[in-house]
N, C-alpha and C positions, 0 to 999 in steps of 0.2 A: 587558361586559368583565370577564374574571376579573383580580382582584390575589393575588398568591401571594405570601404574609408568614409560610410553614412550613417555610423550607429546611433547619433543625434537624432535623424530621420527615426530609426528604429532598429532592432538589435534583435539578431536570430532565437529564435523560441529557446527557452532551455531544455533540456529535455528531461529534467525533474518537473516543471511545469506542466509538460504537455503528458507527464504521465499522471500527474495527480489532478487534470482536467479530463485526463479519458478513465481515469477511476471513479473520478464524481459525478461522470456523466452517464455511467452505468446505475446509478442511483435513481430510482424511480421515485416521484413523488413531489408535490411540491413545497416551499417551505413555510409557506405560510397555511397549509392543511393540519389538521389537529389528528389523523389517524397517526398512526404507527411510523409507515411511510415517511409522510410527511414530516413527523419529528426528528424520522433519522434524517433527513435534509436537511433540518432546522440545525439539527447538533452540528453537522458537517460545515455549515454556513457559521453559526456563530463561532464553532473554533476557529476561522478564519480570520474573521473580524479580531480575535482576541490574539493571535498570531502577528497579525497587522499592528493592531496596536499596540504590543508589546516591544517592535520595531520603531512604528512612529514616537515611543513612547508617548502616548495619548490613552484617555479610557475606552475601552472595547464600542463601548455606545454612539463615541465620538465619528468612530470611523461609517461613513456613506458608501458603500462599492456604487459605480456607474460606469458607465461605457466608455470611459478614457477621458483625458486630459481637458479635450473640448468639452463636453461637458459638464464637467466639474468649472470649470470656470466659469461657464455660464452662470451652473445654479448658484454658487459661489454670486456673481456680482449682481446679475436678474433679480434672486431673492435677496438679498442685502438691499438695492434699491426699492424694490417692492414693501421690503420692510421698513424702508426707513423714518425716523421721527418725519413729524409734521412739519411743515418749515425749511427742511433741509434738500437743497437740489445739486449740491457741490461734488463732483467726483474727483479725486486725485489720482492721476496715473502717470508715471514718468514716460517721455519718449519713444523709447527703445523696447517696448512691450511684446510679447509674440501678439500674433494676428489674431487669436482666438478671441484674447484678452483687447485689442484695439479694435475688432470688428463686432465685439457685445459694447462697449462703451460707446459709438459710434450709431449704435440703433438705439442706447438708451438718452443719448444728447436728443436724436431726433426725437426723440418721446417727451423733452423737456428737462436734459439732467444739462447741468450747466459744468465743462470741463477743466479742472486745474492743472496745466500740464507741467510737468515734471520736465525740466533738462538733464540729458547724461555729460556726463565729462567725454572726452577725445575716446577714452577708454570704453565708452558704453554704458561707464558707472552709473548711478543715481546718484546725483547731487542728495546725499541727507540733510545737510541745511533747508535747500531750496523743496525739500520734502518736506518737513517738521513745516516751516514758514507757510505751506498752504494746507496743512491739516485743518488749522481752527473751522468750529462752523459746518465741517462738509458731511456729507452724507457717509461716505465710505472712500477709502482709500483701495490701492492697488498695485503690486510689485512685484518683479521677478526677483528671486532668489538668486540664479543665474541667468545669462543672457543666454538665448539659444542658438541664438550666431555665434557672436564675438567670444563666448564663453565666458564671459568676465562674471569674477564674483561678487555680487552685493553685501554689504553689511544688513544681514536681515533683521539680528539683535538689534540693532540700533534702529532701523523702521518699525520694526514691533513694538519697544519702547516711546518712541518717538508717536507712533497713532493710539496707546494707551493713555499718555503722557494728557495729548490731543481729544479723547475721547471720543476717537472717532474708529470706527469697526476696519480692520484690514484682512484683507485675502494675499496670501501669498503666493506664486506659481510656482513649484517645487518641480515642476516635471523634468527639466532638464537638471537639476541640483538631486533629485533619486538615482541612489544609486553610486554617487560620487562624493555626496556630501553629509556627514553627520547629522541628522532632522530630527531634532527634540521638539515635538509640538509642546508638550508641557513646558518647557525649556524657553522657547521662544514667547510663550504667551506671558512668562514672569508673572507677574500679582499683578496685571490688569483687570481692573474692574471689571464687572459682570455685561456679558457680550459687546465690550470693548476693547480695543486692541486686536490683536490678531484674533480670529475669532474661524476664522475658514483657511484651508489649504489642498491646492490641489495637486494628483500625483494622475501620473497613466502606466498601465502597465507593459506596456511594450516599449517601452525606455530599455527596463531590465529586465526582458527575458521573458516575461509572459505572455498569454499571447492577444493580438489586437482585439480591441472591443471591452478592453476589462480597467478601469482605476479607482479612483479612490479621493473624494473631497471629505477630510478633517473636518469633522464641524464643533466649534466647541458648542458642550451643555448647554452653555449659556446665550448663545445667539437668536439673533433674531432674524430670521433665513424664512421669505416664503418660499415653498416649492414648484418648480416647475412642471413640473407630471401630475396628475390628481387621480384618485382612482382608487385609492388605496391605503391605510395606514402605515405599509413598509419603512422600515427606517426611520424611525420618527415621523413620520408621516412627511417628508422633505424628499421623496424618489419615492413616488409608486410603481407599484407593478410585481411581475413575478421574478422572483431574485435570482439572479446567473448563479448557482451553489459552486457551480462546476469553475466559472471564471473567478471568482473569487478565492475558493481553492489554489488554483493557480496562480493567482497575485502573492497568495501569502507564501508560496513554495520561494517563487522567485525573488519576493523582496527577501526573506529569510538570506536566501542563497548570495544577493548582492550585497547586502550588507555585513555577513560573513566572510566576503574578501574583499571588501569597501577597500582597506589599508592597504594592501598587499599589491592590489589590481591600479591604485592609483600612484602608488610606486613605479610603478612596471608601467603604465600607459602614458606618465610623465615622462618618461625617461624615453622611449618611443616618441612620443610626441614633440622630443629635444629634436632628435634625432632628423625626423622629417622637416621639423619647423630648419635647420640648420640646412639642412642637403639642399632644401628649396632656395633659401637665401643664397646661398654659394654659385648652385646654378642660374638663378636665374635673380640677377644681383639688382635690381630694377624692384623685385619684390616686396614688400613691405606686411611684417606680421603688423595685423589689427588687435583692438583690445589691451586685457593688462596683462603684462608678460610675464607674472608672476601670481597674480590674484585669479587666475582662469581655472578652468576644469581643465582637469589632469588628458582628458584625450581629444582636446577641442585645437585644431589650427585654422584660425581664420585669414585669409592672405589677400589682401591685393595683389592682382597684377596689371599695373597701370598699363595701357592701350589695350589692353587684351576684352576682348568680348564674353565675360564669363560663358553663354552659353556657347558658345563654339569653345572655347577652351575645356567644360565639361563636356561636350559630345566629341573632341580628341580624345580625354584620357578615357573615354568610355571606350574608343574603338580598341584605344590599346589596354583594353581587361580592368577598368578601371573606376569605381563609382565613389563619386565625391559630391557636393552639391555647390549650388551657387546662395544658396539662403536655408530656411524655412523650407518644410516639406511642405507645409500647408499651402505655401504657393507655386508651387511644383505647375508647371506648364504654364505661367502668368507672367512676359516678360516685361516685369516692373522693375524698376531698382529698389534694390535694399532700403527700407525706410529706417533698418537700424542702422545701417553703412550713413545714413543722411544725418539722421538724429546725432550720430559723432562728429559731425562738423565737416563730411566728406561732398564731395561736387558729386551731384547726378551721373556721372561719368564713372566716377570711382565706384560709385552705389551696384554697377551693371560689370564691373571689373573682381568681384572677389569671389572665392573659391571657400568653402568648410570643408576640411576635413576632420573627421571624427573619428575617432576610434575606441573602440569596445573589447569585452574580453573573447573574443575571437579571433582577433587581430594580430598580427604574428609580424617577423623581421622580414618575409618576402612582401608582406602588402608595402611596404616603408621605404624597399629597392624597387620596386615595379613602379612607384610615383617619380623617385628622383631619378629612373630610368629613361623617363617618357616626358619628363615636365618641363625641359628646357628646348625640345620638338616642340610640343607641345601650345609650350608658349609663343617662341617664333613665329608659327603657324597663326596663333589666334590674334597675335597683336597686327599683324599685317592685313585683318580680314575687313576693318573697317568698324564703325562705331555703328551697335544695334538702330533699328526704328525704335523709336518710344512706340506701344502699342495703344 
């Protein structure tokens, strides 16, 4: 029996999703076509967007569908740059960023954007002091909402505020905070002036349930975003091309669905994630929970296991039926250390030593006994194996 503890990574299709993607994929036509056809596309797509929106509480026009998370970030910081006033080369980004978001800011320094870097606290946090303090002046800002390791929660109201305040354009990364977290775009942008302040956000759909290939970057009315695709008027003219009606579809089924038992599921996956987070500490007392142990998402356990090899420690609990990660999906086969595990103040050793697990609404009391079955073997094993090669 397989135990799946990586819904972080990604989270099993729903299968409201995958039937109202193979209903809309039986739709012939495309949506930007003016016959008959084509408008029944068009209706099917825009009641999506207005589905979505209604969720993000955002306007229907706000919402962009795109291929998932990476992408939306991109266009999100790419065209924010691209647009930026004359004069301005500053970007703010805190430490602890996901890779999507550190590896577009890292091509746009080389291109000549000059970087503000952000420290987190022990926790993973954002310093918001040391946030606010390097807003003035800069091109655009940038932040996770939650961390996607550590699971730690950021105060996003007060960076929203905080780059309004600044008047400087922010993008927020939502993708690991869908699904678990209440997301007011209207809410967060408050009465920031006109495309300033939070101004972009990005979401993926196979977070919650949808299936891969499909998200979703907020764009407010009022921004000032060039596009990365050309080709086409779609969307504002900010994503060309021919519209996924069918992926879209399914975004709006699933978000509907997650945030209809947001409450309930984060009840129930906290208390689970007690659960494990404690079995682990007990057995294997050496352990050490990362992050903030009350400000996290409800199915996130991030753990040190000091000597241990995380990657020999994930391919243990993998033999005994068991999937967890050692970071980041996006660096999946890249034996680097955690630059979020570093960014909290932890030794390059520690960085190569911790373990996520996540949990999602699939997640049941055998996945929770199957880990603290195997995790004190486990460890034993990995901590005896030796300290990785830096690759």
């Amino acid at each position: 029996m397989r135990h799946y503890l990586d819904h972080a990574a990604t989270t099993p299709l729903r299968p409201e999703a995958r039937d109202a993607w193979l209903d809309a994929s039986e739709m012939v036509g495309n949506a930007s076509s003016t016959h008959g056809a084509g408008q029944d596309a068009r209706r099917l797509l825009e009641e999506a967007r207005e589905r979505s929106a209604a969720v993000l509480d955002c306007d229907p026009i706000e919402v962009v569908f795109t291929s998932g998370g990476t992408e939306s970030i991109n266009l999100a910081l790419q065209g924010l740059w691209q647009a930026r006033p004359v004069g301005t080369d500053a970007i703010v980004m805190p430490d602890a960023e996901h890779h999507a978001t550190v590896d577009t800011i890292e091509a746009l320094v080389a291109a000549g954007a000059v970087l503000r870097a952000v420290p987190v606290f022990r926790t993973a946090a954002i310093d918001g002091r040391e946030f606010a303090d390097q807003l003035p002046g800069a091109a655009l800002a940038t932040a996770l909402i939650a961390n996607n390791e550590a699971g730690t929660i950021n105060d996003a109201a007060e960076l929203a505020s905080s780059a309004a305040q600044a008047l400087v354009p922010l993008h927020l990364d939502a993708v690991s905070a869908l699904g678990h977290l209440p997301l007011s775009f209207r809410g967060l942008r408050g009465d920031a002036p006109d495309a300033l302040g939070l101004v972009a956000m990005s979401l993926a759909g196979h977070k919650i349930g949808a299936p891969v290939g499909v998200g979703a970057l907020v764009v407010a009315r009022t921004a000032r975003l060039s596009a990365l695709l050309r080709g086409g008027a779609q969307q504002r003219g900010l994503r060309a091309g021919t519209q996924d009606v069918a992926g879209a579809a399914a975004f709006a089924t699933a978000l509907e669905l997650a945030e209809s038992e947001r409450e309930s599921e984060t009840t129930r996956l906290a208390a689970m994630r007690d659960r494990l987070v404690d079995g682990i500490l007990t057995r294997v007392p050496q352990a050490e929970l990362l992050g903030d142990s009350s400000r996290r998402l409800p199915g996130n356990a991030h753990i040190l296991f000091p000597g241990a090899v995380g990657e020999s420690l994930l391919f243990l609990l993998d033999t005994a039926g068991i999937a967890a990660s050692t970071g980041s999906a996006c660096q999946a086969g890249v034996a680097e250390p955690s630059h979020v595990v570093m960014a909290m103040g932890r030794s390059e050793q520690d960085a190569r030593s911790v373990l996520r697990f996540s949990l999602g609404r699939t997640s049941t009391d055998a996945d929770i006994d199957a880990v603290l079955a195997a995790i004190a073997d486990a460890y034993a094993r990995a901590s005896g194996s030796g300290s990785a090669a830096r690759s």
